[in-house]
TORLO-358914 format. One line per 4 residues: their letters; for each residue x, y negated, z negated of C-alpha. Coordinates in steps of 0.1 Angstrom, whole numbers. Layout:
TORLO-358914
a) X/Y/Z  ...
***
This chain:
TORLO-358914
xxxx) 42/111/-139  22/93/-164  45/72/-180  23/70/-211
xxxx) 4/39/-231  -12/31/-210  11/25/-183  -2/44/-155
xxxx) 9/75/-131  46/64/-112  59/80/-83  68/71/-49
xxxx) 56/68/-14  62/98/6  54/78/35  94/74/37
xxxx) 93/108/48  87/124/77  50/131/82  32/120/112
xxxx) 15/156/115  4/180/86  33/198/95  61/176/91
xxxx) 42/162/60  39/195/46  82/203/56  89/170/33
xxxx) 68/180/4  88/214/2  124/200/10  119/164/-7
xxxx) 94/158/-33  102/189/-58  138/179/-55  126/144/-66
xxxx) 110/159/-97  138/179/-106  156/150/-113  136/126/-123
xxxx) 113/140/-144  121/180/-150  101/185/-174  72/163/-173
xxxx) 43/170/-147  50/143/-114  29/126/-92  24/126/-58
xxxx) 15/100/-37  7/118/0  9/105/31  -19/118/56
xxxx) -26/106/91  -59/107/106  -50/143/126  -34/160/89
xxxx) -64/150/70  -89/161/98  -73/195/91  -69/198/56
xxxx) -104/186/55  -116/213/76  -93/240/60  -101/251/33
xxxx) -73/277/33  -49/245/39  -60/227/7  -57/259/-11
xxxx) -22/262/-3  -14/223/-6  -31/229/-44  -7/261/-45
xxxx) 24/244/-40  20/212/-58  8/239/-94  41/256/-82
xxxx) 60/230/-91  41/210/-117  30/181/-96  -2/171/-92
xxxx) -19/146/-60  -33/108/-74  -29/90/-41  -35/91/-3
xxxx) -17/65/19  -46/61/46  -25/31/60  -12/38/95
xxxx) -40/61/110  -12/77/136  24/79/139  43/57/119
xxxx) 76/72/125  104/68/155  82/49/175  73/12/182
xxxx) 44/9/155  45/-33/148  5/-45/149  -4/-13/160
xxxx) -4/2/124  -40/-17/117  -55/0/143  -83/11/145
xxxx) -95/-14/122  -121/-14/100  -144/-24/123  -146/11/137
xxxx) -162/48/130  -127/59/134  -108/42/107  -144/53/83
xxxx) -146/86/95  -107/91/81  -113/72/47  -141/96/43
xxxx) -121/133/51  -91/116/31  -118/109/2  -130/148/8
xxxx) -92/161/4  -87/138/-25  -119/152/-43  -109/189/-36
xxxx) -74/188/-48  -65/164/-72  -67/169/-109  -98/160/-129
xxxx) -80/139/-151  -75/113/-127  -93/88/-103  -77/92/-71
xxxx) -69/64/-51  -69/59/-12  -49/32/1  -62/13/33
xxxx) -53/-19/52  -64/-54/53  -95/-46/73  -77/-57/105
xxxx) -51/-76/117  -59/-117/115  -52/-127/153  -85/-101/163
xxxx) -108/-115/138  -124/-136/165  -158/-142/146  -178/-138/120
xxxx) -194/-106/136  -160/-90/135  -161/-99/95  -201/-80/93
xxxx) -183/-51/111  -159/-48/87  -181/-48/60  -206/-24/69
xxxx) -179/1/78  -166/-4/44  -202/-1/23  -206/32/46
xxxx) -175/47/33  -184/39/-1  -219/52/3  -199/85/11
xxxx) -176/80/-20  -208/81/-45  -219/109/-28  -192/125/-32
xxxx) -190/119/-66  -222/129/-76  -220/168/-57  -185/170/-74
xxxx) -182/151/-100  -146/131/-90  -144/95/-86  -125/83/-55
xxxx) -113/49/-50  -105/30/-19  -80/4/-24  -77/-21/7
xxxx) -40/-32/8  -34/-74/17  -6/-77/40  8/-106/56
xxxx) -7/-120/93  -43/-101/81  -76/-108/73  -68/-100/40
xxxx) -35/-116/31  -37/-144/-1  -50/-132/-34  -77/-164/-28
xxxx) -84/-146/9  -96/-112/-13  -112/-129/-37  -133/-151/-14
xxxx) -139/-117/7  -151/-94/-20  -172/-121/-39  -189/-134/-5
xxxx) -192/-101/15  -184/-65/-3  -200/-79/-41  -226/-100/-24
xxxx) -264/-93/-34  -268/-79/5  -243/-54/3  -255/-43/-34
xxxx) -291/-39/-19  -275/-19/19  -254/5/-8  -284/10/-32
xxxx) -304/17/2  -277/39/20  -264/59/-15  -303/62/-25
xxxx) -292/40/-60  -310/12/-75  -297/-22/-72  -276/-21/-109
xxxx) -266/13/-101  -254/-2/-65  -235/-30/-78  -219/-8/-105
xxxx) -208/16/-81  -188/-12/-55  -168/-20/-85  -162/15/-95
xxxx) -150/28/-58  -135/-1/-44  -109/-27/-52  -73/-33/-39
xxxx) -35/-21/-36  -15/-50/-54  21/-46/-30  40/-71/-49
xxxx) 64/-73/-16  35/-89/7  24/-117/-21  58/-123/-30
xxxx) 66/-134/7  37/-153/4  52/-174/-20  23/-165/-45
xxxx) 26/-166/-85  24/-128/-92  11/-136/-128  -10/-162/-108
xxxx) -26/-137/-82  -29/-105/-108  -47/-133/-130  -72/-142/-102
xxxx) -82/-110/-89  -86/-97/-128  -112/-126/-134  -129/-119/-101
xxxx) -135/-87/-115  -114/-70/-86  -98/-36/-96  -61/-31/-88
xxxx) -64/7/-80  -22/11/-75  6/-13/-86  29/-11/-55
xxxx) 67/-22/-65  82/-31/-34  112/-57/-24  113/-80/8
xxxx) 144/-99/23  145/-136/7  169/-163/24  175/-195/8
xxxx) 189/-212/29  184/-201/64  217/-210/88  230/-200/118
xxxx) 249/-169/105  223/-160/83  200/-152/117  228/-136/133
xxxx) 233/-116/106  189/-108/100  196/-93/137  204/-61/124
xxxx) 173/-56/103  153/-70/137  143/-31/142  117/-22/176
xxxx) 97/-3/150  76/-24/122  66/-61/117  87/-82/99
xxxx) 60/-111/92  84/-140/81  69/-171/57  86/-199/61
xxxx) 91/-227/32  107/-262/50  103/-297/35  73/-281/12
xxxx) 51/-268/43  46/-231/49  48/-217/83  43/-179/91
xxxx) 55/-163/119  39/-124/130  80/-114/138  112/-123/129
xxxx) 118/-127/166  89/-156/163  113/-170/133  146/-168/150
xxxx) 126/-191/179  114/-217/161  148/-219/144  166/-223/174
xxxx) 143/-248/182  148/-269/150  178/-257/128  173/-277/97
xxxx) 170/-259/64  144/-241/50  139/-207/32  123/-172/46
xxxx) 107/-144/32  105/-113/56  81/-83/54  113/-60/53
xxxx) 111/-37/27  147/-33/10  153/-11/-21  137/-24/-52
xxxx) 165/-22/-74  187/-46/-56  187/-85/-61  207/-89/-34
xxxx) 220/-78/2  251/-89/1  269/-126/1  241/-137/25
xxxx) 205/-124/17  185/-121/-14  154/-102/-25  118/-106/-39
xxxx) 133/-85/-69  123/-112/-94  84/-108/-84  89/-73/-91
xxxx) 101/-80/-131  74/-102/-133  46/-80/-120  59/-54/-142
xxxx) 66/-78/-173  26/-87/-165  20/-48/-165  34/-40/-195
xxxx) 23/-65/-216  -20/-60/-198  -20/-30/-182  -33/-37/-145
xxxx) -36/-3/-132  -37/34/-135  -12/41/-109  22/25/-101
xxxx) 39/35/-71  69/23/-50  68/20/-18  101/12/6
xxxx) 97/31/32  122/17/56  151/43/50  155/52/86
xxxx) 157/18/101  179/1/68  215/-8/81  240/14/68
xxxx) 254/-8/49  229/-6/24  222/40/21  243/52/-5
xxxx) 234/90/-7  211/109/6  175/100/5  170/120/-24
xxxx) 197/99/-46  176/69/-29  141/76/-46  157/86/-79
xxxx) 174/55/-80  140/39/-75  122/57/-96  146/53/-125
xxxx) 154/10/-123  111/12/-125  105/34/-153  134/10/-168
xxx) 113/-18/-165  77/-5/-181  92/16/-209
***
């Protein structure tokens, strides 16, 4: 919903839900998301933040009988679409994922090709009142970015789908964003990483003169239009466990010029003091499914390991202290996880005290979608009580 001066649309992720195929995305916007807005926000007109893999928006952008009934339900129940999660391009659910959600990469026709339908649903069926946003990973994951040709790919793919976003905004008149995500153990994964990125590559005189040629713009009209379609997703999670400033790295990519397109509020496990018990008791978040990138602080040097299992190694090895962060998100409104664990919670009241204060974005959304694999120690409720929860502490922070 938009939470009002200023502040931005809020909702939640729906990639919490089931949703790997169009149909079990469209069986969680029916059972889940209305019962959401009933509760949080009866009367007020909510947000949706959709998750879409490559096969669901391959047929809702071929159907249009599918985004006329998508359009249906969300007018049914006064909510209206503002965001795409274009992350994980296949399953993301019940299965090992781990590295395997940044592929393909953007490197590839593939991962372009599925920008571009997501950008064609997102023209189609959100509201005219609002920019739509797709959100996109970190280009690929670091340990494949062998060479500087592997950086070009990436780069061309991405000018490509933006070519196709001013298009598109020119036969319909709707302004589609693409929002590339940093993420721990990626190309893109500091604040000073997309920075450096976007000012030498996507904002760089040659890609302002390959748009201009591609979208058939001039060269001003070019270089407006990069910084009107793309910029980034600000997870507060990933920078927090990289031990960034949140003020710090907002600041930076504001005075690079860098557009946060969402505001993501989302908690990782923080650890102190790492000891013996405290990684036999991490074992039980140690799930087959996602990566748990872990950043290690010890005797001021910063290591970072892809998994916790890399972690739990290295400690073994050397069992001094030192503190982690883990790429575990953990529901936002908790500060801690018991006698034994902490969270990034406190980079979350600072992003949103920053917020507040400057605006940063038009849409804030919160994104733990780890609800299947949490221990049980930590579900109270149903998922439903879950959301709301989240929802609420948030809109308790901004307003």
């Amino acid at each position: 919903m938009d939470l009002g001066g200023g502040l931005g649309h809020l909702t939640y992720s729906t990639l919490v839900h089931p949703g790997d195929t169009w149909d079990e995305m469209w069986a969680s916007l029916t059972r889940y998301v209305p019962a959401v807005k009933e509760r949080f926000a009866p009367d007020r007109r909510f947000g949706v933040s959709l998750r879409l893999s490559a096969k669901s928006a391959e047929r809702l952008a071929g159907s249009a009988e599918e985004r006329a009934r998508l359009k249906a339900l969300l007018d049914e129940h006064d909510m209206y679409l503002f965001t795409v999660n274009a992350f994980p391009y296949g399953p993301f659910k019940g299965q090992r994922v781990k590295e395997l959600v940044y592929e393909p990469d953007w490197r590839t026709d593939e991962r372009a090709g599925y920008s571009m339908q997501v950008a064609d649903v997102l023209a189609a069926v959100a509201p005219a009142d609002v920019a739509p946003s797709i959100q996109s990973p970190p280009l690929g994951f670091k340990p494949r970015v062998t060479g500087p040709d592997v950086v070009d790919a990436y780069t061309r793919q991405v000018l490509k789908t933006v070519a196709h976003l001013v298009k598109l905004r020119e036969r319909t008149g709707r302004t589609v964003t693409l929002a590339l995500e940093p993420e721990p153990s990626c190309f893109l994964e500091l604040s000073s990483e997309v920075v450096d990125y976007f000012e030498r590559h996507l904002y760089s005189d040659a890609s302002t003169a390959a748009l201009a040629k591609q979208a058939g713009l001039s060269e001003p009209q070019a270089h407006d239009a990069l910084r009107r379609h793309l910029g980034t997703v600000f997870d507060i999670c990933h920078q927090a466990v990289e031990y960034e400033s949140i003020a710090g790295a907002l600041g930076r990519l504001k005075r690079a010029g860098i557009p946060v397109f969402k505001l993501q509020a989302a908690a990782a496990i923080r650890i102190p003091e790492v000891t013996r018990e405290v990684v036999d008791a991490l074992r039980a978040y140690d799930d087959p499914v996602y990566l748990h990138q872990t950043v290690e602080l010890k005797n001021g040097r910063m290591s970072r390991f892809v998994d916790l299992q890399d972690a739990f190694a290295a400690f073994a090895q050397d069992p001094g202290p030192r503190e982690w962060r883990i790429h575990f998100h953990v529901p936002v409104f908790l500060e801690s996880l018991g006698p034994l664990f902490k969270t990034t919670r406190p980079a979350i009241e600072e992003a949103l005290r920053v917020h507040k204060a400057d605006p940063v974005s038009t849409q804030v959304e919160i994104e733990t979608y780890t609800w299947d694999v949490l221990p049980d120690s930590l579900k109270t409720g149903d998922i439903t009580d879950y959301v709301v929860r989240e929802l609420e502490w948030v809109r308790g922070e901004l307003v």
